[in-house]
LUMDO-646929 format. One record per atom (N, C-alpha, C): residue number from 1; residue in three letters; atom name; x negated, y, z. Coordinates in steps of 0.001 Angstrom, whole numbers. Each point is the difference from the previous one (the first is absolute). Layout:
N
+-----+------+------+---------+---------+---------+
! seq ! type ! atom !       u !       v !       w !
+-----+------+------+---------+---------+---------+
! NUM !  ala !   CA !       X !       Y !       Z !
...
+-----+------+------+---------+---------+---------+
//
This chain:
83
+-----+------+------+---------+---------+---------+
! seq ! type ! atom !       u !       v !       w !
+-----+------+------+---------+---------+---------+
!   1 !  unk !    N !  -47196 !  -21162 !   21281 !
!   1 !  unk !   CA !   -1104 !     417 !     845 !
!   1 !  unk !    C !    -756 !   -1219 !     476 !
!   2 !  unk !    N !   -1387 !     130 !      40 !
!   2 !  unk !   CA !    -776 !    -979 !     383 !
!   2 !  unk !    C !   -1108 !     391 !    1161 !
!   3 !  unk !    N !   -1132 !    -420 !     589 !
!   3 !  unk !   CA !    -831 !     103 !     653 !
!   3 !  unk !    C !   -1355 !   -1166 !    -812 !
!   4 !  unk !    N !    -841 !    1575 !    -573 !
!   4 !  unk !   CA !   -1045 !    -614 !     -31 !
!   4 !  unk !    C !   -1186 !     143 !     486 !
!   5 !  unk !    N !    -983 !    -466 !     726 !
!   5 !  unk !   CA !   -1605 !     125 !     807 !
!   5 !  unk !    C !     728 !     961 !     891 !
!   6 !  unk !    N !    1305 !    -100 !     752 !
!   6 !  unk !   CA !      83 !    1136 !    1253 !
!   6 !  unk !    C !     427 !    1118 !    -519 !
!   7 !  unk !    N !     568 !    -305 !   -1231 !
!   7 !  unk !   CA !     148 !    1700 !    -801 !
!   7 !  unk !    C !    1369 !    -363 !    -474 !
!   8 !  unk !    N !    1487 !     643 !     415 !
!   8 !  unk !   CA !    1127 !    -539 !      78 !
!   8 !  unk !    C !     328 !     765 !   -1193 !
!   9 !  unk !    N !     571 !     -65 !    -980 !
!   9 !  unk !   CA !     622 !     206 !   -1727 !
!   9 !  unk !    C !    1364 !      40 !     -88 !
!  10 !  unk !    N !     825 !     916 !     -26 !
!  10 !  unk !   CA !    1184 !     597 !     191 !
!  10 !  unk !    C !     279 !     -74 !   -1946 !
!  11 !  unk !    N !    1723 !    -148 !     149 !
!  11 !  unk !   CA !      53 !     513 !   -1153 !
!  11 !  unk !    C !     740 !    1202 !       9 !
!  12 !  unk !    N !    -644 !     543 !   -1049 !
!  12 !  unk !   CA !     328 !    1885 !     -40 !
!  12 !  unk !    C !    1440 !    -203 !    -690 !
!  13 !  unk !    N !     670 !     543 !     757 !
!  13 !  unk !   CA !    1245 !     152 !    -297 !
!  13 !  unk !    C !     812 !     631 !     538 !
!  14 !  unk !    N !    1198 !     414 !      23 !
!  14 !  unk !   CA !     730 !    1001 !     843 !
!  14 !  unk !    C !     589 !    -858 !    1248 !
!  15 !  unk !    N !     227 !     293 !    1500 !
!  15 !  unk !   CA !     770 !   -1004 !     438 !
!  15 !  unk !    C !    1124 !     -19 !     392 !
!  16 !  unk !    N !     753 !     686 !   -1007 !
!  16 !  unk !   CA !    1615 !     174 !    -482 !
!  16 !  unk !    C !     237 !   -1756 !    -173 !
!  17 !  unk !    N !     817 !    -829 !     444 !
!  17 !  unk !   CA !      35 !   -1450 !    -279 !
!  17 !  unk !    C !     652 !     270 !   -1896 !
!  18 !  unk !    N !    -784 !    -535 !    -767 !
!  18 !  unk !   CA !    -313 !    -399 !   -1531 !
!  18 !  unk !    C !     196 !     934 !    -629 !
!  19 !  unk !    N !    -829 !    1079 !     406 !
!  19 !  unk !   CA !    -616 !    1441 !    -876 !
!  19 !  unk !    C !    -962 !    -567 !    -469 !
!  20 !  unk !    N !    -254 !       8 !   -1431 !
!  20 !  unk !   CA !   -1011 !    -196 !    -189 !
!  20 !  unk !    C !   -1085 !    1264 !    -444 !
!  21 !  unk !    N !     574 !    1014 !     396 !
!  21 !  unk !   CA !    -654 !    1423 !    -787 !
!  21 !  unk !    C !   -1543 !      84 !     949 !
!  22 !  unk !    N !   -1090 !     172 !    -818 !
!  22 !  unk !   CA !   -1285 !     -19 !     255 !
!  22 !  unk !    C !      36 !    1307 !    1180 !
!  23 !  unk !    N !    -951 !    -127 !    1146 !
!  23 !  unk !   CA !    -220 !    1070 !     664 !
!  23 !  unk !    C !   -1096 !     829 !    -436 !
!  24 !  unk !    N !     208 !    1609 !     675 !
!  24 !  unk !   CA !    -780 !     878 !    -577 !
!  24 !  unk !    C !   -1759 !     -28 !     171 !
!  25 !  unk !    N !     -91 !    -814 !    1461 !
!  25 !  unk !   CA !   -1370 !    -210 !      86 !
!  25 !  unk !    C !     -29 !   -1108 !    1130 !
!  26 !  unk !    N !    -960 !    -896 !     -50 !
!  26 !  unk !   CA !     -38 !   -1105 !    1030 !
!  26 !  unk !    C !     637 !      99 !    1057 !
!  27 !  unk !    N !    -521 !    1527 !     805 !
!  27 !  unk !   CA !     508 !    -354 !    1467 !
!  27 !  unk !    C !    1675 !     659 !     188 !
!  28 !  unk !    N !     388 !     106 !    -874 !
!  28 !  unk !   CA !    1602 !     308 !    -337 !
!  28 !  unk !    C !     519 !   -1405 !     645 !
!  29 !  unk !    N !    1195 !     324 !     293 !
!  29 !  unk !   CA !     912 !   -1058 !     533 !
!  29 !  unk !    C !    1953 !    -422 !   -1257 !
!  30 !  unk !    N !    -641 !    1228 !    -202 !
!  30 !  unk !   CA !    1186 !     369 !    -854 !
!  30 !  unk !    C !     -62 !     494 !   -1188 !
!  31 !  unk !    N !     641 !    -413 !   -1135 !
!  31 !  unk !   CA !     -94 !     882 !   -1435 !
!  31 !  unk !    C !     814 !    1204 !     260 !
!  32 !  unk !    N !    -495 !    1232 !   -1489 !
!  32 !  unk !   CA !     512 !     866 !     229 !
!  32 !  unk !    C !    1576 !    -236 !     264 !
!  33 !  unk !    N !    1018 !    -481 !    -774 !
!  33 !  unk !   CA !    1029 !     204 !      22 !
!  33 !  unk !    C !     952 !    -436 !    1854 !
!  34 !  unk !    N !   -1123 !    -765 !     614 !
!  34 !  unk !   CA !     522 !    -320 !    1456 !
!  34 !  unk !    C !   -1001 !    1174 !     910 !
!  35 !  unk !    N !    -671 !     544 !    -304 !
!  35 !  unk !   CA !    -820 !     821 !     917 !
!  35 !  unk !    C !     720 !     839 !    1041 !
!  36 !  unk !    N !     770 !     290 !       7 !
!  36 !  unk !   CA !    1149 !     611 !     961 !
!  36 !  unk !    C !     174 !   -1327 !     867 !
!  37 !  unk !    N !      28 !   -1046 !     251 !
!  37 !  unk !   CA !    -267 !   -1128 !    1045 !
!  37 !  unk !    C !   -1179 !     236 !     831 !
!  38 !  unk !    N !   -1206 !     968 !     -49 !
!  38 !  unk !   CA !   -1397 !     154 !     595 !
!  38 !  unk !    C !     896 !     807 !    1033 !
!  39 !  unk !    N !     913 !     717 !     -97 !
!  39 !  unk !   CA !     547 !     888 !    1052 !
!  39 !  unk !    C !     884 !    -587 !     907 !
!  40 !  unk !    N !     806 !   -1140 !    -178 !
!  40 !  unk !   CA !     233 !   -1095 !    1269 !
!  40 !  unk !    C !    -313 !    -758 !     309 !
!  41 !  unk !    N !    -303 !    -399 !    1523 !
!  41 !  unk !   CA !     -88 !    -750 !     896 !
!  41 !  unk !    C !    -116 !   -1307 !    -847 !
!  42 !  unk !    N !   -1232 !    -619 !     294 !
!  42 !  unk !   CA !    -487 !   -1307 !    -502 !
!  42 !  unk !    C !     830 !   -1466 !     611 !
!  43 !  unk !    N !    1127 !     487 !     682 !
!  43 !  unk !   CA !     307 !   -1640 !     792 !
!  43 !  unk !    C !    1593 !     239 !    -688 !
!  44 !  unk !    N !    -339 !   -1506 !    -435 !
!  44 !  unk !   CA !     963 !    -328 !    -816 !
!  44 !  unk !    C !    1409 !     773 !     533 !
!  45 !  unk !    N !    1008 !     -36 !    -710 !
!  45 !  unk !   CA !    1121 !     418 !     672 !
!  45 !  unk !    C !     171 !    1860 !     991 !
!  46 !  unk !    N !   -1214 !     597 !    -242 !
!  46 !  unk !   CA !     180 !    1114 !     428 !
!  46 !  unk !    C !    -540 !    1207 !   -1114 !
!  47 !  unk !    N !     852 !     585 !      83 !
!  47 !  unk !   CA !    -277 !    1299 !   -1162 !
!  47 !  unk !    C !     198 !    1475 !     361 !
!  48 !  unk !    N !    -551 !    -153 !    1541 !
!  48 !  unk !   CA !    -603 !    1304 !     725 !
!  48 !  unk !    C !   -1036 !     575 !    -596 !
!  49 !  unk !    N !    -687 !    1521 !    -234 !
!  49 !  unk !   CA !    -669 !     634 !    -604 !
!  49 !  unk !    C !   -1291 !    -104 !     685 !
!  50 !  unk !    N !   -1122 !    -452 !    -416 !
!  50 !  unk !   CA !   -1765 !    -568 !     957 !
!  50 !  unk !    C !      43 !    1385 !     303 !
!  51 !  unk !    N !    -905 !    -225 !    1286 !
!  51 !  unk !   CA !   -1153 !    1341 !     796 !
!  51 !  unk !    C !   -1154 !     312 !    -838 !
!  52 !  unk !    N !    -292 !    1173 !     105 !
!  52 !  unk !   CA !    -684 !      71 !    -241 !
!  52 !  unk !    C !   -1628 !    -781 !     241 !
!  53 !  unk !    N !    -625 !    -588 !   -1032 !
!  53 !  unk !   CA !   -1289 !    -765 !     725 !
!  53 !  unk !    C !     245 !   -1169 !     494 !
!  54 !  unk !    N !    1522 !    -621 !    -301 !
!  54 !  unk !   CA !     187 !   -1474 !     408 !
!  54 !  unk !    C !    1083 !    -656 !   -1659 !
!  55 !  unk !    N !      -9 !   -1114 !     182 !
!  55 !  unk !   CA !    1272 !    -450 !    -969 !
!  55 !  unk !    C !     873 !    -587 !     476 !
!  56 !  unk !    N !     776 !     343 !    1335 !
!  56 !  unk !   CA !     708 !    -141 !     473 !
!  56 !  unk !    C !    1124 !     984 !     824 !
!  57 !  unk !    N !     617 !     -72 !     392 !
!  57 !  unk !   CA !    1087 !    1048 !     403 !
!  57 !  unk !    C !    -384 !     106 !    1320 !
!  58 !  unk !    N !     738 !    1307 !     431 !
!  58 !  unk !   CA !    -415 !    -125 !    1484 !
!  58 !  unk !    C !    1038 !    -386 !    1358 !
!  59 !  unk !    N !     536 !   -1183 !    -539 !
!  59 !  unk !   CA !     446 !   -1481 !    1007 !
!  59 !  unk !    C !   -1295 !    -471 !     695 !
!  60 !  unk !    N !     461 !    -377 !    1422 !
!  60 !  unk !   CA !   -1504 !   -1032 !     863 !
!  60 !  unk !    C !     176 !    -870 !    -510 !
!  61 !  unk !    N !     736 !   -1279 !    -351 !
!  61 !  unk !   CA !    -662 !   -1003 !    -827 !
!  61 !  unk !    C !    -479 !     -95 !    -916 !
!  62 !  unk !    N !      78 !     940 !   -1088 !
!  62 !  unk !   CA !    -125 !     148 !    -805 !
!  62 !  unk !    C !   -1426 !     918 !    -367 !
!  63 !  unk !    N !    -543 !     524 !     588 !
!  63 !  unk !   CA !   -1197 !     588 !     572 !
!  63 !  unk !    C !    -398 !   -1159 !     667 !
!  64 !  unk !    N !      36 !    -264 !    1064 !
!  64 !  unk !   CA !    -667 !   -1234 !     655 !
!  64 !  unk !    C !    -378 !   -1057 !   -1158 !
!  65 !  unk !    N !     923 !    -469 !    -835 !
!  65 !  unk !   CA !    -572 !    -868 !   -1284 !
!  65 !  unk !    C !    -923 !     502 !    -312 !
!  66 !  unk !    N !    -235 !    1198 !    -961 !
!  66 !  unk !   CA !    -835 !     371 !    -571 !
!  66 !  unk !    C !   -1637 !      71 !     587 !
!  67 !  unk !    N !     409 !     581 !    1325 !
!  67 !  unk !   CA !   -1249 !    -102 !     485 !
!  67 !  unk !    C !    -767 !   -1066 !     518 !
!  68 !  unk !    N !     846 !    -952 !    -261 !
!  68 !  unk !   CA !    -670 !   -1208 !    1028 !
!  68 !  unk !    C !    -476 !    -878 !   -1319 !
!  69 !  unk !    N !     476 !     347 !   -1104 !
!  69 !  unk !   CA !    -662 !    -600 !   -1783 !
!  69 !  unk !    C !   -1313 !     403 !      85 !
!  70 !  unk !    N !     130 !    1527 !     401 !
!  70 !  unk !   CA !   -1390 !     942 !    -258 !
!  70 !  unk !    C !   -1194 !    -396 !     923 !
!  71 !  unk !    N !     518 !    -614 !     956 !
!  71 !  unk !   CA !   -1173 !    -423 !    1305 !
!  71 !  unk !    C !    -265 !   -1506 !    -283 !
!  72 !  unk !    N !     709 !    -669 !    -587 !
!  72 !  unk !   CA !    -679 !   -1052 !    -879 !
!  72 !  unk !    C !    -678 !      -4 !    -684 !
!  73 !  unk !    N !     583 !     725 !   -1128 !
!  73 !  unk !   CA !    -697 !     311 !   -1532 !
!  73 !  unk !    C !   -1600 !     573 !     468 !
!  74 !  unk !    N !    -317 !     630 !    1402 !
!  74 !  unk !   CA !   -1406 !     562 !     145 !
!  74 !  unk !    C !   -1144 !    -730 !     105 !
!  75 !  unk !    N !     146 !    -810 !     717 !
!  75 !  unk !   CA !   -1523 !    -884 !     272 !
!  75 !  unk !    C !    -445 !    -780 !   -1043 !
!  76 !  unk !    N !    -656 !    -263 !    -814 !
!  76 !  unk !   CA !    -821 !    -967 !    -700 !
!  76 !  unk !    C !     351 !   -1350 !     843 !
!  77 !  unk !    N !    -620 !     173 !    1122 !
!  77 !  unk !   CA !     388 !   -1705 !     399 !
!  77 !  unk !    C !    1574 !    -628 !     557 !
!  78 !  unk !    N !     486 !    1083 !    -212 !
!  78 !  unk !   CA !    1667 !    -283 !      19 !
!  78 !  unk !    C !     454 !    -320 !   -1523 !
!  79 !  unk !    N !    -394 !     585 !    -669 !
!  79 !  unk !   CA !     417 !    -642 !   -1490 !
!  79 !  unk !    C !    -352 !   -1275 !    -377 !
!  80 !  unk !    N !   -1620 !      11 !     110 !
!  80 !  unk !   CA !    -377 !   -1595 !     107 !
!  80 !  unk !    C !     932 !    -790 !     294 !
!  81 !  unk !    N !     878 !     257 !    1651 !
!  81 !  unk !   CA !     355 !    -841 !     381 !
!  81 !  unk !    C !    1126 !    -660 !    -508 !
!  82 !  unk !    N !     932 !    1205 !    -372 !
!  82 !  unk !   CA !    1208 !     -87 !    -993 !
!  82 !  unk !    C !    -538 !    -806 !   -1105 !
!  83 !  unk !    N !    -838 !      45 !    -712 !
!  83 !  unk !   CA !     -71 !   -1195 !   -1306 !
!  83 !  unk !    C !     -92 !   -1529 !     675 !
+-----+------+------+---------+---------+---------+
//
């Protein structure tokens, strides 16, 4: 993955550590054969079943993470700032 003109370049891949099986469409996280991983909890080490409308389980830290990514990830001039 690279960053070019502000435009960050991922490589498409599954992120099973050294799957290399192509994903089904860009904004996939997972190839088919790991897609059953979209249904737990995104923090490492937990394999509680996500809420609905979140990718995370419904633990407060674990919610609290998520949302506090999402209130970053919003502003334009908060991203700026992150690069």
């Amino acid at each position: 993955a690279g960053v070019h003109d502000g435009v960050a370049v991922r490589n498409i891949s599954c992120r099973v550590h050294e799957c290399s099986e192509p994903l089904p469409t860009q904004k996939s996280r997972f190839c088919l054969f790991h897609s059953y991983l979209d249904q737990e909890c995104y923090i490492n080490g937990c394999a509680n079943p996500v809420e609905s409308g979140f990718s995370t389980c419904r633990q407060e830290s674990h919610r609290a993470h998520e949302l506090q990514t999402q209130k970053k990830n919003k502003a334009m001039f908060q991203l700026h700032n992150r690069l």
